[in-house]
C-alpha positions as CSV (number, residue, x, y, z in Angstrom):
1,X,24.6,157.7,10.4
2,X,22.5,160.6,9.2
3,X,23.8,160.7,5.9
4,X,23.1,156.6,5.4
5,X,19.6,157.2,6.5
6,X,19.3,159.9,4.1
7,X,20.9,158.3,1.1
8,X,18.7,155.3,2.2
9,X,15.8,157.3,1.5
10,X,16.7,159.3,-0.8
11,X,17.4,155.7,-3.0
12,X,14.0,154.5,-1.6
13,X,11.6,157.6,-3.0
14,X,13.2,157.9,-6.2
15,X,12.6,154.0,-7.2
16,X,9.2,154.5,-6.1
17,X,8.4,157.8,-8.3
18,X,9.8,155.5,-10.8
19,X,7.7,152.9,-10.7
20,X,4.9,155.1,-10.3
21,X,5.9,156.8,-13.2
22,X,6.2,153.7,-15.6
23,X,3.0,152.5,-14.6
24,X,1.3,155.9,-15.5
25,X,2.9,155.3,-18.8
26,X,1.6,151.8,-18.8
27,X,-2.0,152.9,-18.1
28,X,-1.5,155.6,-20.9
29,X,-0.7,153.0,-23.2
30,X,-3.8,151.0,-23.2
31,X,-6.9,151.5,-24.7
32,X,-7.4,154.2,-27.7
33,X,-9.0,156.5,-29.2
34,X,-11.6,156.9,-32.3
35,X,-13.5,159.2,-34.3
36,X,-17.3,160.0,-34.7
37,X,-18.3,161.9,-38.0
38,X,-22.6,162.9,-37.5
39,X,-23.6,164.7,-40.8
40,X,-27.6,166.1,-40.2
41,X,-30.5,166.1,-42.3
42,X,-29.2,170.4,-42.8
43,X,-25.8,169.2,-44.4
44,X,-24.7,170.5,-40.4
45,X,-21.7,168.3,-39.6
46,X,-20.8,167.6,-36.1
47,X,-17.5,165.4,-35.3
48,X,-16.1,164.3,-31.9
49,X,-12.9,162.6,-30.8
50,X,-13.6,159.5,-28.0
51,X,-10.8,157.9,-25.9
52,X,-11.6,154.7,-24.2
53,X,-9.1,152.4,-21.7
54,X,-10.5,149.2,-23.3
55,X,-8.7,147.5,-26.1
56,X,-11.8,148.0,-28.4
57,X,-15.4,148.9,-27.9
58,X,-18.9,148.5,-30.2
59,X,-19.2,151.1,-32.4
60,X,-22.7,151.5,-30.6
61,X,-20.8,152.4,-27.3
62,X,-18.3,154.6,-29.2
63,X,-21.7,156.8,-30.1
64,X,-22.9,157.3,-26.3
65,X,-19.5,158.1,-25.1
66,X,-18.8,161.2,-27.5
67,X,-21.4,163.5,-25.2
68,X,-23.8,163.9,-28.1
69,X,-27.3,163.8,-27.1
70,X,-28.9,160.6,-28.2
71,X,-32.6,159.3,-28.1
72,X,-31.7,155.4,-28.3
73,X,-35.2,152.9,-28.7
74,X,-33.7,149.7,-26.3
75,X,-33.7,146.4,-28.1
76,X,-31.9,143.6,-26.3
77,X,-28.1,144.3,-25.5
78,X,-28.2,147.3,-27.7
79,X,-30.1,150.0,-29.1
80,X,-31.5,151.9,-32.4
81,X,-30.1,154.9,-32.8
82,X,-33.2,157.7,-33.5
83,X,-32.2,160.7,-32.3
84,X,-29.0,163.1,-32.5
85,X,-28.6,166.0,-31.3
86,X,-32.6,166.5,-31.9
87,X,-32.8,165.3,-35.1
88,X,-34.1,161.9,-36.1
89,X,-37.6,160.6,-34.5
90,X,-38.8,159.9,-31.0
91,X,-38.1,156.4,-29.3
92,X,-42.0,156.0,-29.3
93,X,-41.9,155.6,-33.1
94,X,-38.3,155.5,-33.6
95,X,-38.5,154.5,-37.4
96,X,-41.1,157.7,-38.0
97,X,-39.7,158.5,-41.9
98,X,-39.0,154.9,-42.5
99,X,-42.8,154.3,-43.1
100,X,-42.8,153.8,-46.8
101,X,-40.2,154.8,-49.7
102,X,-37.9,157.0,-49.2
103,X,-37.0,155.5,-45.8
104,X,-35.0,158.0,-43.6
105,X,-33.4,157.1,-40.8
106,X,-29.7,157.6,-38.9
107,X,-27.5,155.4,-41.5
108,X,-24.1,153.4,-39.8
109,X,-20.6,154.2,-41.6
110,X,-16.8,153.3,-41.3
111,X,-14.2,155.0,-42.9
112,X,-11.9,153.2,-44.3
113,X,-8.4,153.5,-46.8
114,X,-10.5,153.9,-49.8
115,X,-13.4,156.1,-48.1
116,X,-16.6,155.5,-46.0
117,X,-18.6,152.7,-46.5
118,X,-22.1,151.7,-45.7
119,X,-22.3,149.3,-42.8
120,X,-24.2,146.1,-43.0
121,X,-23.6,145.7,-39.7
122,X,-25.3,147.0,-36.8
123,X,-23.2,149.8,-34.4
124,X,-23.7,147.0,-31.0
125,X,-21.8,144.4,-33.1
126,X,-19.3,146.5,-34.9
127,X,-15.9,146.4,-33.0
128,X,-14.1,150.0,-32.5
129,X,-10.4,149.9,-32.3
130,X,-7.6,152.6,-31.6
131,X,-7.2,155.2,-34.9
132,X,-11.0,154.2,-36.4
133,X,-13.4,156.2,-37.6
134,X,-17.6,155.8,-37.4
135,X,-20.1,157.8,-39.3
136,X,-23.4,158.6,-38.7
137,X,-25.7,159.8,-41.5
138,X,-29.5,161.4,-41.6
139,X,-31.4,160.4,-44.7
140,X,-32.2,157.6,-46.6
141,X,-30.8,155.0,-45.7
142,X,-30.9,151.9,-48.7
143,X,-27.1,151.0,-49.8
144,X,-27.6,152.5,-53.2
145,X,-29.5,156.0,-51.6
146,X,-27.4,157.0,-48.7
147,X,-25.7,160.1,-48.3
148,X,-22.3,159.0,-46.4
149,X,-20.5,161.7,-44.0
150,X,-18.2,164.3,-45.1
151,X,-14.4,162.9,-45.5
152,X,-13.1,164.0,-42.2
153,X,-10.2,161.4,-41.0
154,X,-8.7,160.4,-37.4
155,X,-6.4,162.9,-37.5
156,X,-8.0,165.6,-38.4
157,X,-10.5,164.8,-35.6
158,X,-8.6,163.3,-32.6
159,X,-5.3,166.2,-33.6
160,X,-3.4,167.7,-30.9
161,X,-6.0,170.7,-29.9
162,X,-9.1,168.2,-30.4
163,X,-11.3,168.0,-27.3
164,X,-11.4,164.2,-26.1
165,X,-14.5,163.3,-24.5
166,X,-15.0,159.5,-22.9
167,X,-18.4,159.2,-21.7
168,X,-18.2,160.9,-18.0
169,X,-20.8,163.5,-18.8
170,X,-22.9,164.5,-21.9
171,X,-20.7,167.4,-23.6
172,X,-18.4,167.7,-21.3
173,X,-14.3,167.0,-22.4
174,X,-12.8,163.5,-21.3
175,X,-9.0,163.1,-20.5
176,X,-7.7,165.3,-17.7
177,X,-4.3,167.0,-17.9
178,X,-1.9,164.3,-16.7
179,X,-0.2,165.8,-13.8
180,X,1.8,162.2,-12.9
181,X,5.0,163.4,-14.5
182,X,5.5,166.5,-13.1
183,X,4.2,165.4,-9.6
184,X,7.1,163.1,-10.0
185,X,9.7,165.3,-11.0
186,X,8.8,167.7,-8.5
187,X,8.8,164.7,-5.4
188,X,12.2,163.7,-7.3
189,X,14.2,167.1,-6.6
190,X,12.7,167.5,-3.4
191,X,14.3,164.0,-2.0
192,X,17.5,165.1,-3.8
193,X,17.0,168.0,-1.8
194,X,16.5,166.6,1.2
195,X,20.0,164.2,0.7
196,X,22.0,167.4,-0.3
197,X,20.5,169.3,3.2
198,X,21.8,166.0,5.2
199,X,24.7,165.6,3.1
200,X,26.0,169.5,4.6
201,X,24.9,168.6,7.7
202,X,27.4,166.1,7.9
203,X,30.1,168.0,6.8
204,X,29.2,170.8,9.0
205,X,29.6,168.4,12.0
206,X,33.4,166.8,10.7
């Protein structure tokens, strides 16, 4: 009777580590990841890797989540972008260097097969999907005078050793170790364990 119950449960925990382990493979599934290239008024370049559970995001959104520090002016739903990382202007006169001719301010990118290309589109509409690639430029920021960001691609920013960040804290890296697997495992030999022990058991008593 022993041995029944035990088999019973044995049977019992190892369909539920499996389940829990195929929907931690489910969950690790969806969503993405996507690049952020900065390149500063001092030729400094600064890129970050951001990971994100939602199918896509703006490319606004992508830009607060990489931990970067950001002065953003509100307008609307979105934001201008003024300030990275202390450079730009002040959200009191957010457009400070865009008085007259040259006008300097954070210029919008996306990298695409050919290269970057200036964006015409503003970050809070542009739609960020899984393996792209947003730059951010200081200078001035007309189509034809623009200085776009250095040619870094997705995986030479989101590679194996890059530090993830998705928006918990400012600087600080996103995407834990996933310890689900080997939780799994380990719960998995210990209920084989535990039928092998009442498996000797019986035989002991025969």
């Amino acid at each position: 009777m022993r041995l029944r119950f035990s088999a019973i449960v044995t049977l019992v925990g190892m369909l539920l580590l499996a389940s829990a382990i195929f929907h931690g493979q489910v969950q690790a599934q969806e969503g993405g990841r996507a690049g952020v290239v900065v390149r500063y008024d001092d030729e400094r370049t600064e890129s970050r890797c951001v990971s994100f559970e939602e199918e896509e995001i703006s490319g606004y959104t992508l830009l607060q989540r990489s931990g970067m520090a950001l002065d953003i002016k509100s307008e609307g739903q979105g934001g201008l972008v003024c300030a990275i990382e202390g450079t730009g202007c002040g959200t009191d006169n957010c457009l400070c260097q865009c008085q007259g001719d040259p006008c300097v301010y954070w210029s919008y990118w996306r990298l695409a097969d050919d290269g970057w290309r200036y964006s015409v589109v503003g970050s809070t509409i542009k739609r960020i999907s899984n393996g792209d690639v947003d730059g951010w430029s200081w200078g001035p920021g007309s189509v034809t005078s623009a200085i776009e960001p250095p040619p870094l691609t997705f995986d030479e920013i989101c590679g194996a050793d890059a530090t993830v960040y998705d928006g918990t804290a400012a600087g600080s890296p996103g995407q834990p170790v996933d310890w689900l697997p080997y939780a799994a495992f380990g719960l998995l030999l210990a209920a084989i364990g535990l039928g092998m022990f009442f498996l000797r058991q019986k035989r002991g008593e025969a």
